[in-house]
mmCIF file of the N, C-alpha and C atoms, coordinates in Angstrom:
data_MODEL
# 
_entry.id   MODEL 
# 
loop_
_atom_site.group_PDB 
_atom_site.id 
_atom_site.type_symbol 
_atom_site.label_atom_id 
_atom_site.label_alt_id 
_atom_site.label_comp_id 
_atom_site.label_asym_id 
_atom_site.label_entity_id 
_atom_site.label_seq_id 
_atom_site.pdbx_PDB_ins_code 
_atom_site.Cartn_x 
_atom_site.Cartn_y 
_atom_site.Cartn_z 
_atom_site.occupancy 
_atom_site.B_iso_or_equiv 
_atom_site.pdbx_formal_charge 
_atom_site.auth_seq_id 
_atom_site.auth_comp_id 
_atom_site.auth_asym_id 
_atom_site.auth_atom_id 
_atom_site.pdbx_PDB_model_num 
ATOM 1   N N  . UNK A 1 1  ? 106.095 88.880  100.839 1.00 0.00 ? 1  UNK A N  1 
ATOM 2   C CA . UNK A 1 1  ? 104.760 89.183  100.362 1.00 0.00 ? 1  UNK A CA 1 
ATOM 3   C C  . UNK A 1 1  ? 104.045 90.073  101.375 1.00 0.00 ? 1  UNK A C  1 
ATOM 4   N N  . UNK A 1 2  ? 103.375 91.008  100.662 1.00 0.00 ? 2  UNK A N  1 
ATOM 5   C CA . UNK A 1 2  ? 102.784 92.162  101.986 1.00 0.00 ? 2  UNK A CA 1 
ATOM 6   C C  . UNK A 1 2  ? 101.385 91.876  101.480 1.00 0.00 ? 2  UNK A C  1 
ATOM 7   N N  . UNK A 1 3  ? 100.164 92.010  102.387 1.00 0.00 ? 3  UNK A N  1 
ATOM 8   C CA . UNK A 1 3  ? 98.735  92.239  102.288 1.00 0.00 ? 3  UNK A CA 1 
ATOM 9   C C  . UNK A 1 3  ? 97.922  92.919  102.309 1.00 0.00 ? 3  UNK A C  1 
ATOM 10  N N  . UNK A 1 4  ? 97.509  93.821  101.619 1.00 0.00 ? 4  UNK A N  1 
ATOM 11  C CA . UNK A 1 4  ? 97.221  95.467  101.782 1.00 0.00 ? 4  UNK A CA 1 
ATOM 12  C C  . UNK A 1 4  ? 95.948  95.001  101.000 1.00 0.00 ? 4  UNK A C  1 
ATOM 13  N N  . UNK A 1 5  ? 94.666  95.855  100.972 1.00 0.00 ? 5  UNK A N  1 
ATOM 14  C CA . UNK A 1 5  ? 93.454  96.057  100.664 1.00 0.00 ? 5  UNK A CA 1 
ATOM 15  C C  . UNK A 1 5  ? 93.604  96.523  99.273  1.00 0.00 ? 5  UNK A C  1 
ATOM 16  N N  . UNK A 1 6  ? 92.698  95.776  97.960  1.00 0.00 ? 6  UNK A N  1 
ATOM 17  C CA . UNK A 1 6  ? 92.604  96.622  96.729  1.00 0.00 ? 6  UNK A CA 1 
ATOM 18  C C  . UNK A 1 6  ? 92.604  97.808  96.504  1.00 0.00 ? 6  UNK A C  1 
ATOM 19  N N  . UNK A 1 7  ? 92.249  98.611  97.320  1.00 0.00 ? 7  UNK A N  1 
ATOM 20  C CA . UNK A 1 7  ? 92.146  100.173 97.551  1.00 0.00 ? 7  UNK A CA 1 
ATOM 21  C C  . UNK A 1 7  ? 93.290  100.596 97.617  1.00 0.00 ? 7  UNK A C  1 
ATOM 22  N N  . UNK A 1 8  ? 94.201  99.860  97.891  1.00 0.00 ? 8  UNK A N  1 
ATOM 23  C CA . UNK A 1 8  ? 95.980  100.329 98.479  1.00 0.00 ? 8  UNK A CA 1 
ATOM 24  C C  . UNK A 1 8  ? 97.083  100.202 97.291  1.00 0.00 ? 8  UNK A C  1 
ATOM 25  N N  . UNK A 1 9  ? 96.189  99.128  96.084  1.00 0.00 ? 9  UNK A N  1 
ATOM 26  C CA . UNK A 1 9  ? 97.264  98.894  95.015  1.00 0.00 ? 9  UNK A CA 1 
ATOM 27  C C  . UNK A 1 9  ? 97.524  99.919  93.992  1.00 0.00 ? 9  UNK A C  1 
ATOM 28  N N  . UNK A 1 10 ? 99.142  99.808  93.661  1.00 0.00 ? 10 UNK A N  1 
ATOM 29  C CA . UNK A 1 10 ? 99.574  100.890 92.594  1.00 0.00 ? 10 UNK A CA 1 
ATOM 30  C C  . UNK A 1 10 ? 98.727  100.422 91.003  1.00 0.00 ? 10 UNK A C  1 
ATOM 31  N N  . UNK A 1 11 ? 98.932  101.577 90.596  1.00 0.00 ? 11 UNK A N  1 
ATOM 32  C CA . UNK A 1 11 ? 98.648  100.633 88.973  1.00 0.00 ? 11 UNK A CA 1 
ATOM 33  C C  . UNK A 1 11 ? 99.092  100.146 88.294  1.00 0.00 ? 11 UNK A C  1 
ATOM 34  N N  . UNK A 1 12 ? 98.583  99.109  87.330  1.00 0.00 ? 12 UNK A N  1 
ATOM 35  C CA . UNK A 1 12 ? 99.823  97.890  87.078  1.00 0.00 ? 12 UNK A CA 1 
ATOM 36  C C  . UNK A 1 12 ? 99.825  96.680  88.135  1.00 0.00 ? 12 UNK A C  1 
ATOM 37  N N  . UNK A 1 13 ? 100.001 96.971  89.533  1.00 0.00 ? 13 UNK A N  1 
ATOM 38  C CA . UNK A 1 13 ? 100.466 96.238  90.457  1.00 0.00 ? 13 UNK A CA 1 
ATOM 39  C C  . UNK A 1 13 ? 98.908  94.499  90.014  1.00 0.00 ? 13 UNK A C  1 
ATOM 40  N N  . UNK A 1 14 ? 99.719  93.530  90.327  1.00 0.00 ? 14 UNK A N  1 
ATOM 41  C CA . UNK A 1 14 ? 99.347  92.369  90.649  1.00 0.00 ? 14 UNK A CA 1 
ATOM 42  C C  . UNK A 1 14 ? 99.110  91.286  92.118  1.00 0.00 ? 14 UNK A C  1 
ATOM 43  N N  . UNK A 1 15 ? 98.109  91.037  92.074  1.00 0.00 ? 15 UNK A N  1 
ATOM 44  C CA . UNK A 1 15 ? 98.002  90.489  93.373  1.00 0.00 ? 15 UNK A CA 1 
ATOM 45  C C  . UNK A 1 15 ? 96.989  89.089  93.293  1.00 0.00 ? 15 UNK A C  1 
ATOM 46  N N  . UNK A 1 16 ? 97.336  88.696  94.401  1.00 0.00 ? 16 UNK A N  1 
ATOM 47  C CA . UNK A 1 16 ? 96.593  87.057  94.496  1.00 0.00 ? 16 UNK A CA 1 
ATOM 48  C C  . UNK A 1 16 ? 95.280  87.521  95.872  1.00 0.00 ? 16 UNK A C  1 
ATOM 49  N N  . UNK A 1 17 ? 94.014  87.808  95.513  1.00 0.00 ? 17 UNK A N  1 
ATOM 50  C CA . UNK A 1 17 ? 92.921  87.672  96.875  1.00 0.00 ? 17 UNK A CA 1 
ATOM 51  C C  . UNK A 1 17 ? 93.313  86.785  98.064  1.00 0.00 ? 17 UNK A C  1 
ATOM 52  N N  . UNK A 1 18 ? 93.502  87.032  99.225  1.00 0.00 ? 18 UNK A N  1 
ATOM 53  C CA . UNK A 1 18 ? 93.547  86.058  100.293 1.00 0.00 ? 18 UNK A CA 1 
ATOM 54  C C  . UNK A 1 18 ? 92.217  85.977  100.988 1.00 0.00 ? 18 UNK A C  1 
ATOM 55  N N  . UNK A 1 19 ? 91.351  87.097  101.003 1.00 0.00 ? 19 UNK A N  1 
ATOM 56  C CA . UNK A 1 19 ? 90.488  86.862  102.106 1.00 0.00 ? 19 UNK A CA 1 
ATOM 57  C C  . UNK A 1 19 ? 88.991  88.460  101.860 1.00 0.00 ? 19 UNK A C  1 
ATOM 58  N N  . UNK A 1 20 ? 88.491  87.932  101.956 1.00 0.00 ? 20 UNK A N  1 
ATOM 59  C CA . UNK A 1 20 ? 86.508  88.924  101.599 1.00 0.00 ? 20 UNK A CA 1 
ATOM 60  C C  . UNK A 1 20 ? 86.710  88.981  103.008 1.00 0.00 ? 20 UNK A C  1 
ATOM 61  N N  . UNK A 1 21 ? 86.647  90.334  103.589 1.00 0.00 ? 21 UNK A N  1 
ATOM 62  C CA . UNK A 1 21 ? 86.802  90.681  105.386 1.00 0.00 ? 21 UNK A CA 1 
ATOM 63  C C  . UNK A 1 21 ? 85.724  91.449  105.209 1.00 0.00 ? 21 UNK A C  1 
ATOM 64  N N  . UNK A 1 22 ? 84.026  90.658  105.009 1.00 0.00 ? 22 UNK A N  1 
ATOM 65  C CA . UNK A 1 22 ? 82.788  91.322  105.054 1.00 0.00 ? 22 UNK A CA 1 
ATOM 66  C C  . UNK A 1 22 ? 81.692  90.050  104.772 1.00 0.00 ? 22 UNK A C  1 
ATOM 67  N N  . UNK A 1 23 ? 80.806  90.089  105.496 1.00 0.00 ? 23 UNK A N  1 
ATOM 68  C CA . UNK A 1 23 ? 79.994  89.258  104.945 1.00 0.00 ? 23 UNK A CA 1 
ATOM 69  C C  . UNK A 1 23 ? 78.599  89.787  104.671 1.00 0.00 ? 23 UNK A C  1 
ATOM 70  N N  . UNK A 1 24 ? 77.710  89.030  104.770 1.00 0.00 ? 24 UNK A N  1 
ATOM 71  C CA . UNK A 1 24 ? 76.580  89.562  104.689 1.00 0.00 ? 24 UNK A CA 1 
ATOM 72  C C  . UNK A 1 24 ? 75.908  89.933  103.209 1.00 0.00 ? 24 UNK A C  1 
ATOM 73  N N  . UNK A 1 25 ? 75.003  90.677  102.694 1.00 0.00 ? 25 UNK A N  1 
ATOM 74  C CA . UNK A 1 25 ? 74.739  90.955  101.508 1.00 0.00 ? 25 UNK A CA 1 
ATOM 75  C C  . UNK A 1 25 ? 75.952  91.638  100.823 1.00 0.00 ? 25 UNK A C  1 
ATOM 76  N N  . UNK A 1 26 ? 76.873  92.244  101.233 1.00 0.00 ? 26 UNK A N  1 
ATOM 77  C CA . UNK A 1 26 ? 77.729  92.922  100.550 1.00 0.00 ? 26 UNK A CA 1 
ATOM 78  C C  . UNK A 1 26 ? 79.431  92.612  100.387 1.00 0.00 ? 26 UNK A C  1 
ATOM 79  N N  . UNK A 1 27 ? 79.038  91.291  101.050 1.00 0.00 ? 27 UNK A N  1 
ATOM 80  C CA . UNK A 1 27 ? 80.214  90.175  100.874 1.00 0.00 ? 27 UNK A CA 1 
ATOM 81  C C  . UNK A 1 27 ? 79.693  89.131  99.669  1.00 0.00 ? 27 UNK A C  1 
ATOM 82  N N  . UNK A 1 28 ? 78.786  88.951  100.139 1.00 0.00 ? 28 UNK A N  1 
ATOM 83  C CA . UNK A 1 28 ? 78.345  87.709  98.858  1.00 0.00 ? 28 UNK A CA 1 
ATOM 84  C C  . UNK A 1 28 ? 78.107  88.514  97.395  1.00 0.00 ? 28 UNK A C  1 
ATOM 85  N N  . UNK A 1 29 ? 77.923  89.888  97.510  1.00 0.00 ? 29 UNK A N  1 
ATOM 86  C CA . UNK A 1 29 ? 78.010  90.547  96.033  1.00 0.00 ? 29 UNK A CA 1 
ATOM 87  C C  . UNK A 1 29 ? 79.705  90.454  95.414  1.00 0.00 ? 29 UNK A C  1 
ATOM 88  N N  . UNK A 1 30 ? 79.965  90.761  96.629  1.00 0.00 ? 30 UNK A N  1 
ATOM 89  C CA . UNK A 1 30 ? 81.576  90.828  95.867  1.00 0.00 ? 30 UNK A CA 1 
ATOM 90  C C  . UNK A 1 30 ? 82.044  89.684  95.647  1.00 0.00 ? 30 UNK A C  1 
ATOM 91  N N  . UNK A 1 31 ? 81.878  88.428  96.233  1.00 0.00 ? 31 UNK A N  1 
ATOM 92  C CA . UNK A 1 31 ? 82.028  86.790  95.940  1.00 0.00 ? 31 UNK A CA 1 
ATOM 93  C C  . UNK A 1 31 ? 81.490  86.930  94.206  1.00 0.00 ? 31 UNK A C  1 
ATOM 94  N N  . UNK A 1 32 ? 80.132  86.883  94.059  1.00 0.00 ? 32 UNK A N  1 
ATOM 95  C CA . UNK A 1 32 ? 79.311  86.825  92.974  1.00 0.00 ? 32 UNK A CA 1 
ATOM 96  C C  . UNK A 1 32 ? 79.905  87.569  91.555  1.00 0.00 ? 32 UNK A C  1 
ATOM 97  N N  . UNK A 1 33 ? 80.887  88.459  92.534  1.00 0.00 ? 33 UNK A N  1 
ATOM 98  C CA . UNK A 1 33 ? 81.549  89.351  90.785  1.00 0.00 ? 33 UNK A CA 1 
ATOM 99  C C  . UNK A 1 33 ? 82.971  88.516  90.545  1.00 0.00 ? 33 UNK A C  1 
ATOM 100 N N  . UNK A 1 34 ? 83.078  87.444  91.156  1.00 0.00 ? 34 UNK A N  1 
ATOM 101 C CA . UNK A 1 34 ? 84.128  86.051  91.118  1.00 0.00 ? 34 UNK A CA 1 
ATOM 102 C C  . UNK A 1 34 ? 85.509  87.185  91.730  1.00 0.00 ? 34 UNK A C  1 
ATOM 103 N N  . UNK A 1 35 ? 85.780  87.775  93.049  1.00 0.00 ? 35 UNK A N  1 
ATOM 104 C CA . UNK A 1 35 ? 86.329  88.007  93.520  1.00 0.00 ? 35 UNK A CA 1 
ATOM 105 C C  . UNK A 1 35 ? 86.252  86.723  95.088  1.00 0.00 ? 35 UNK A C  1 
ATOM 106 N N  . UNK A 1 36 ? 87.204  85.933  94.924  1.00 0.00 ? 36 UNK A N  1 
ATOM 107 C CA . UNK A 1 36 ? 87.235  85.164  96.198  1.00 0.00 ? 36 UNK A CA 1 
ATOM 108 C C  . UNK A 1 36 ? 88.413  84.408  96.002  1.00 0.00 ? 36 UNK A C  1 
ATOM 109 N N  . UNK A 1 37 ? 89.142  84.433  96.987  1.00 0.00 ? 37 UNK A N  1 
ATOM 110 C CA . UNK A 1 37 ? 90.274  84.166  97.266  1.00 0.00 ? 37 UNK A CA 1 
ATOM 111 C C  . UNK A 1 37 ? 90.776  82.744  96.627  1.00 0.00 ? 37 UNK A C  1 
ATOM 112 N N  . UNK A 1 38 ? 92.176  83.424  95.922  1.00 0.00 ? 38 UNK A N  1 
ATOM 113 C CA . UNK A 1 38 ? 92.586  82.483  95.104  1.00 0.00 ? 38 UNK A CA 1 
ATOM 114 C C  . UNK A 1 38 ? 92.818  82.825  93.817  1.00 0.00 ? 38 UNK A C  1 
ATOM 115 N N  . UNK A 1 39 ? 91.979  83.937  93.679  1.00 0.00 ? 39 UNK A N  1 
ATOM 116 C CA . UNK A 1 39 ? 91.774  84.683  92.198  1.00 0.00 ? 39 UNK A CA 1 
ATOM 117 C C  . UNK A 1 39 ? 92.937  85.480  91.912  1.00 0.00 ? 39 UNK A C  1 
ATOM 118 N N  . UNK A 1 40 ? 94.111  85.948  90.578  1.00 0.00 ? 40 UNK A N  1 
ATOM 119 C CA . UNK A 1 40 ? 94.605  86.591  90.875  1.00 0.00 ? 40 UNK A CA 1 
ATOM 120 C C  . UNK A 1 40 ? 93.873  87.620  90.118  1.00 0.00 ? 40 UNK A C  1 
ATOM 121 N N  . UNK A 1 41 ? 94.451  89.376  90.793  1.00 0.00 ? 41 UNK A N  1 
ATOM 122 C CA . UNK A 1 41 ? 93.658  90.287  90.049  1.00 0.00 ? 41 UNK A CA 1 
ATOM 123 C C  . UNK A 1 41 ? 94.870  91.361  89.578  1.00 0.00 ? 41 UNK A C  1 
ATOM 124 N N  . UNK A 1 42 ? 94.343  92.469  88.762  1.00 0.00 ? 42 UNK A N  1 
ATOM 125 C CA . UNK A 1 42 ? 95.678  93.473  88.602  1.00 0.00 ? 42 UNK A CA 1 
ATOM 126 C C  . UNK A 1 42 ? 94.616  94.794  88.634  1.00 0.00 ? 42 UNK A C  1 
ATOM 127 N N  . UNK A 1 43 ? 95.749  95.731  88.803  1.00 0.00 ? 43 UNK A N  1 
ATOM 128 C CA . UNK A 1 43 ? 94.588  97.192  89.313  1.00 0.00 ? 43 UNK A CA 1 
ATOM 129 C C  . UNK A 1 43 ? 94.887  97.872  87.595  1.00 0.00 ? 43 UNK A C  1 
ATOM 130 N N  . UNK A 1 44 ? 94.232  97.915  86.762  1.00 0.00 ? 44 UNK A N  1 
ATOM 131 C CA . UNK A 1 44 ? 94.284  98.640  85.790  1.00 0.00 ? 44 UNK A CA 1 
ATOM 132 C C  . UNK A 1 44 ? 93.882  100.139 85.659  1.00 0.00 ? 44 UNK A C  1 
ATOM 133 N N  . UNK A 1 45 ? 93.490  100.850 86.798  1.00 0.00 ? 45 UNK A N  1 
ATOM 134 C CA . UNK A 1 45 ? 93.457  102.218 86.719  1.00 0.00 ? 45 UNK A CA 1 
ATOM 135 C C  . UNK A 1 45 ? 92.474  102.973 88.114  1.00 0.00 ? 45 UNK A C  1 
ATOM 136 N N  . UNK A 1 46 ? 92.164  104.095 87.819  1.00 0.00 ? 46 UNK A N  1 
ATOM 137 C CA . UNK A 1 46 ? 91.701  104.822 89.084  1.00 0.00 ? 46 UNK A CA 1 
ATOM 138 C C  . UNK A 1 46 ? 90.813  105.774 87.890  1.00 0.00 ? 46 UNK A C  1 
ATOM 139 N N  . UNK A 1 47 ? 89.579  106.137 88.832  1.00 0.00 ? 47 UNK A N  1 
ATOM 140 C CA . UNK A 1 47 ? 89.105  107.259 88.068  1.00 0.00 ? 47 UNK A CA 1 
ATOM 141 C C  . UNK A 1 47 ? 89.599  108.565 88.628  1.00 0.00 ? 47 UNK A C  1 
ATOM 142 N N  . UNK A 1 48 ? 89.513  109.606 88.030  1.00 0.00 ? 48 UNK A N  1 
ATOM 143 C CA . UNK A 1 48 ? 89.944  110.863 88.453  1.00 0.00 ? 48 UNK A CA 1 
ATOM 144 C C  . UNK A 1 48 ? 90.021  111.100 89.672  1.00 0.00 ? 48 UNK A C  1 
ATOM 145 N N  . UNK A 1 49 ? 89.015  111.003 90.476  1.00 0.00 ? 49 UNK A N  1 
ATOM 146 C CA . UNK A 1 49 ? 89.122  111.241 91.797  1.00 0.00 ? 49 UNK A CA 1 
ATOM 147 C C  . UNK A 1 49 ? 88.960  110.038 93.005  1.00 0.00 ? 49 UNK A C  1 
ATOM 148 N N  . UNK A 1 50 ? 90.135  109.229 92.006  1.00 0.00 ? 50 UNK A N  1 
ATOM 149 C CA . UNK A 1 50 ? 89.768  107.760 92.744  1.00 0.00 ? 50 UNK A CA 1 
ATOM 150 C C  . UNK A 1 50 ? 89.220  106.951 92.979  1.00 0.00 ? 50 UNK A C  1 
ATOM 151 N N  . UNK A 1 51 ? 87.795  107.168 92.372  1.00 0.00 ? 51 UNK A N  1 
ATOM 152 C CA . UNK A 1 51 ? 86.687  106.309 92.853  1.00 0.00 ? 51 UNK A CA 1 
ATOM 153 C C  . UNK A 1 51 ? 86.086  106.261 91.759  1.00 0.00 ? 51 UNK A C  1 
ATOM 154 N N  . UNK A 1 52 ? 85.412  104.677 91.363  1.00 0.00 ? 52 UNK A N  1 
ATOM 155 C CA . UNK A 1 52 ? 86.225  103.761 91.763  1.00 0.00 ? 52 UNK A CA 1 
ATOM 156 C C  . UNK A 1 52 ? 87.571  103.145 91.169  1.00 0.00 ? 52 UNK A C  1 
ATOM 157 N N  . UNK A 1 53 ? 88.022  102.170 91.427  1.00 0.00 ? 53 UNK A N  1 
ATOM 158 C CA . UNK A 1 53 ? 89.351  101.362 90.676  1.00 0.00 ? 53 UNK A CA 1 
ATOM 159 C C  . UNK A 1 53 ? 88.697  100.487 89.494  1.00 0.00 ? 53 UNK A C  1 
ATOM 160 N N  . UNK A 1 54 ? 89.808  99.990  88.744  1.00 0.00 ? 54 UNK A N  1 
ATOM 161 C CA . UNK A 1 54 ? 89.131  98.874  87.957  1.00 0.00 ? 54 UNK A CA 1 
ATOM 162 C C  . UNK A 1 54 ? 90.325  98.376  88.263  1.00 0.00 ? 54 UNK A C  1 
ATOM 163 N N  . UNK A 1 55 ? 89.698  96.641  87.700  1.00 0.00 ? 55 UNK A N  1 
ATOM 164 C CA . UNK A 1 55 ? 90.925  95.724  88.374  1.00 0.00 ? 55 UNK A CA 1 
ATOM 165 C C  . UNK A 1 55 ? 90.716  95.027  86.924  1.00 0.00 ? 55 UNK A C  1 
ATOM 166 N N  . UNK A 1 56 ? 91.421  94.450  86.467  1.00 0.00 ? 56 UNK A N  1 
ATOM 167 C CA . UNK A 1 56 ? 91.120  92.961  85.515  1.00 0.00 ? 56 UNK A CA 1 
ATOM 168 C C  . UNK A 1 56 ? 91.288  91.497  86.321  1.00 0.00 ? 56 UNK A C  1 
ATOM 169 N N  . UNK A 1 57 ? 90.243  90.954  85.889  1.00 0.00 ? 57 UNK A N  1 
ATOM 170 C CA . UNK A 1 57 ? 90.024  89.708  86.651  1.00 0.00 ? 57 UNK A CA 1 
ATOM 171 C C  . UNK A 1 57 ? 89.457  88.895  86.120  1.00 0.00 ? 57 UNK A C  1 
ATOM 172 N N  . UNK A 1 58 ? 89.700  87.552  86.053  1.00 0.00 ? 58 UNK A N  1 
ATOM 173 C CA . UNK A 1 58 ? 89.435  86.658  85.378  1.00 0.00 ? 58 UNK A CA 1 
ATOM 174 C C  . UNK A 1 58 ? 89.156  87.045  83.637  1.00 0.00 ? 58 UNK A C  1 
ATOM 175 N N  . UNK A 1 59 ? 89.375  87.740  83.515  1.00 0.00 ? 59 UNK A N  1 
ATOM 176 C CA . UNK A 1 59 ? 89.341  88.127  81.508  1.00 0.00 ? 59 UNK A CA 1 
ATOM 177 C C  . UNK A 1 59 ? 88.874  89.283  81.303  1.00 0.00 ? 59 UNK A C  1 
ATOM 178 N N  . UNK A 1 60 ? 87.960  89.728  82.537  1.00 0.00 ? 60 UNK A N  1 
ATOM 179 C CA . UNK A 1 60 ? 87.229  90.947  82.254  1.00 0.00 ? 60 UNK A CA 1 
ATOM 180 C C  . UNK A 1 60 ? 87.623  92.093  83.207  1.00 0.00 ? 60 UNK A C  1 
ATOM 181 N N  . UNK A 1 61 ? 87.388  93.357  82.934  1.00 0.00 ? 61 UNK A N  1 
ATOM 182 C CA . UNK A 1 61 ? 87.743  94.458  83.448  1.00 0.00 ? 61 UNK A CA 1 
ATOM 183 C C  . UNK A 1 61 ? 86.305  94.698  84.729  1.00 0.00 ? 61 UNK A C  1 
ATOM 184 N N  . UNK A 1 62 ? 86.353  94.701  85.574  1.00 0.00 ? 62 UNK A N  1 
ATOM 185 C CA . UNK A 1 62 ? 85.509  94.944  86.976  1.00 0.00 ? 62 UNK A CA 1 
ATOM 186 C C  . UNK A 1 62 ? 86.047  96.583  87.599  1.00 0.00 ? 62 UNK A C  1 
ATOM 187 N N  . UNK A 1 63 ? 84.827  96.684  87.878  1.00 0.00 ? 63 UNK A N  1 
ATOM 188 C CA . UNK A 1 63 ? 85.446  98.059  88.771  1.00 0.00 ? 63 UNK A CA 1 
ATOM 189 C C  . UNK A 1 63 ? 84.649  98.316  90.116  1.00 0.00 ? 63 UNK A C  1 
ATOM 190 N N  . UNK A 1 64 ? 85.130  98.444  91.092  1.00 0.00 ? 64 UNK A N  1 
ATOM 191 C CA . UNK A 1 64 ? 84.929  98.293  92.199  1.00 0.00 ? 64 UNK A CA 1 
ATOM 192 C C  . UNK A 1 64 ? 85.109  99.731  93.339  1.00 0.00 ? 64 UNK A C  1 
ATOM 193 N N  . UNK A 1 65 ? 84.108  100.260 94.011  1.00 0.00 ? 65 UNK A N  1 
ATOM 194 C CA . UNK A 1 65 ? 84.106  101.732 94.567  1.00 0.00 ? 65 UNK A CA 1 
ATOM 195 C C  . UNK A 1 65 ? 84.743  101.661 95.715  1.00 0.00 ? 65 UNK A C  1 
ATOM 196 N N  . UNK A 1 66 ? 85.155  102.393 95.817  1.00 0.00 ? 66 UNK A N  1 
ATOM 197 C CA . UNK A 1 66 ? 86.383  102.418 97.744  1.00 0.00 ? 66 UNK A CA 1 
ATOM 198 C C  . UNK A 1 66 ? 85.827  101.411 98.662  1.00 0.00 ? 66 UNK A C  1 
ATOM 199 N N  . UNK A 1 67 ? 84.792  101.508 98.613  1.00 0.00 ? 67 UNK A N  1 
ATOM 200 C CA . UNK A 1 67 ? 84.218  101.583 99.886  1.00 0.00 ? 67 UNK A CA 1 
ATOM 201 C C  . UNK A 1 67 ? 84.202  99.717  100.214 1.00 0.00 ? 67 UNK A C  1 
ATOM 202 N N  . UNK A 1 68 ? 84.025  99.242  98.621  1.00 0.00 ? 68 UNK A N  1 
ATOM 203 C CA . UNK A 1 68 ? 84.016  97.841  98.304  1.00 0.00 ? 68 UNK A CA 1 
ATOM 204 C C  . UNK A 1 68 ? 85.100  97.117  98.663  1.00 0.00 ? 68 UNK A C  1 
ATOM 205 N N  . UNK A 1 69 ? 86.677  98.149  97.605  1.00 0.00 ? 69 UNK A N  1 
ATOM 206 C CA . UNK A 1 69 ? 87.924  97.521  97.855  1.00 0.00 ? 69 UNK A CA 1 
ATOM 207 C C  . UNK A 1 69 ? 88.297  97.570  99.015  1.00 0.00 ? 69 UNK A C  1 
ATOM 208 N N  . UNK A 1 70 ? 88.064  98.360  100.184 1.00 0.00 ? 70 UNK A N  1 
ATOM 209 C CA . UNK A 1 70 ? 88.627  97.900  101.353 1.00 0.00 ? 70 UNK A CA 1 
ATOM 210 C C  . UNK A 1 70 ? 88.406  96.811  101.659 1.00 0.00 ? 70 UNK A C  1 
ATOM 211 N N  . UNK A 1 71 ? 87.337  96.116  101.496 1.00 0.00 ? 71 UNK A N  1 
ATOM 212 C CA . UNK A 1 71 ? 87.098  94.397  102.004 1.00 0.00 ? 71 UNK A CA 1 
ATOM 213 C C  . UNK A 1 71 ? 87.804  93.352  101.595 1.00 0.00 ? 71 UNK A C  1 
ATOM 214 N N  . UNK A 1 72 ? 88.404  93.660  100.377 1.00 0.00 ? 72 UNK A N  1 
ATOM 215 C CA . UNK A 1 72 ? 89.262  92.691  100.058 1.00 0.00 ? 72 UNK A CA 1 
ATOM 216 C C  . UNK A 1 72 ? 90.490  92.768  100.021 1.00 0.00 ? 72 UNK A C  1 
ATOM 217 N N  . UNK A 1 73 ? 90.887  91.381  100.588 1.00 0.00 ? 73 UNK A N  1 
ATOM 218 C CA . UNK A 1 73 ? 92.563  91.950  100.971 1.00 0.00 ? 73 UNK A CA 1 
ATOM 219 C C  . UNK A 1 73 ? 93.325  90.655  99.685  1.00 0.00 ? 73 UNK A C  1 
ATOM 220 N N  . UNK A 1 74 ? 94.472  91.783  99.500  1.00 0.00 ? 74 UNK A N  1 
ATOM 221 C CA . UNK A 1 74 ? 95.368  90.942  98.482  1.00 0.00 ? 74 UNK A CA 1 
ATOM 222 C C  . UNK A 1 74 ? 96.912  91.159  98.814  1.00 0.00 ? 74 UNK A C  1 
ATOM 223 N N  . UNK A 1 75 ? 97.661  89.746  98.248  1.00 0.00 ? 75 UNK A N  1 
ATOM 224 C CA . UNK A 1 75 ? 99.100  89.788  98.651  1.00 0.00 ? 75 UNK A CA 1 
ATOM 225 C C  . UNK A 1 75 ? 99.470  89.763  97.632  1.00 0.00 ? 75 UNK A C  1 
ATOM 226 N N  . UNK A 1 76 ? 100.576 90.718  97.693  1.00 0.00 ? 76 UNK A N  1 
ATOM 227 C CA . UNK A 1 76 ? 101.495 91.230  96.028  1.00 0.00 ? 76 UNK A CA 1 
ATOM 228 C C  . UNK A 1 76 ? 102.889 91.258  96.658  1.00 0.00 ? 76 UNK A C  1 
ATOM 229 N N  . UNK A 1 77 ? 103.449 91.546  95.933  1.00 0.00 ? 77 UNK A N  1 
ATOM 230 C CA . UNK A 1 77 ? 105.468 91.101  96.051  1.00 0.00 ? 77 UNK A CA 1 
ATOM 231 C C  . UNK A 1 77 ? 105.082 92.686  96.438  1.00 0.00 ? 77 UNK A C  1 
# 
């Protein structure tokens, strides 16, 4: 299992959250969009120029800007 930042996943790819590496107001936003470890998520696409990703998570499609997915780290096969 490797641990690379949402920002790092292929598309398609699946992963389990291990860890929010931010706190503060802009950790507890990303908690609040039910990203917190334990969750699994999948990267369903990129916008044109990368920014941002969408992930599906918990039932719904979320999308999240670079700057966000670096904080969260996930382990995928």
């Amino acid at each position: 299992m490797e641990k690379i930042s949402i920002r790092k996943m292929k598309e398609n790819q699946s992963g389990i959250i291990t860890e929010i590496k931010i706190g503060g107001a802009l950790g507890r936003r990303i908690r609040d969009m039910g990203l917190v470890p334990g969750t699994e998520v999948k990267m369903t696409g990129r916008a044109p120029l990368y920014d941002p990703v969408a992930l599906r998570v918990r039932g719904f499609t979320l999308t999240l800007r670079n700057n966000e997915a670096d904080h969260v780290e996930v382990e995928v096969d």
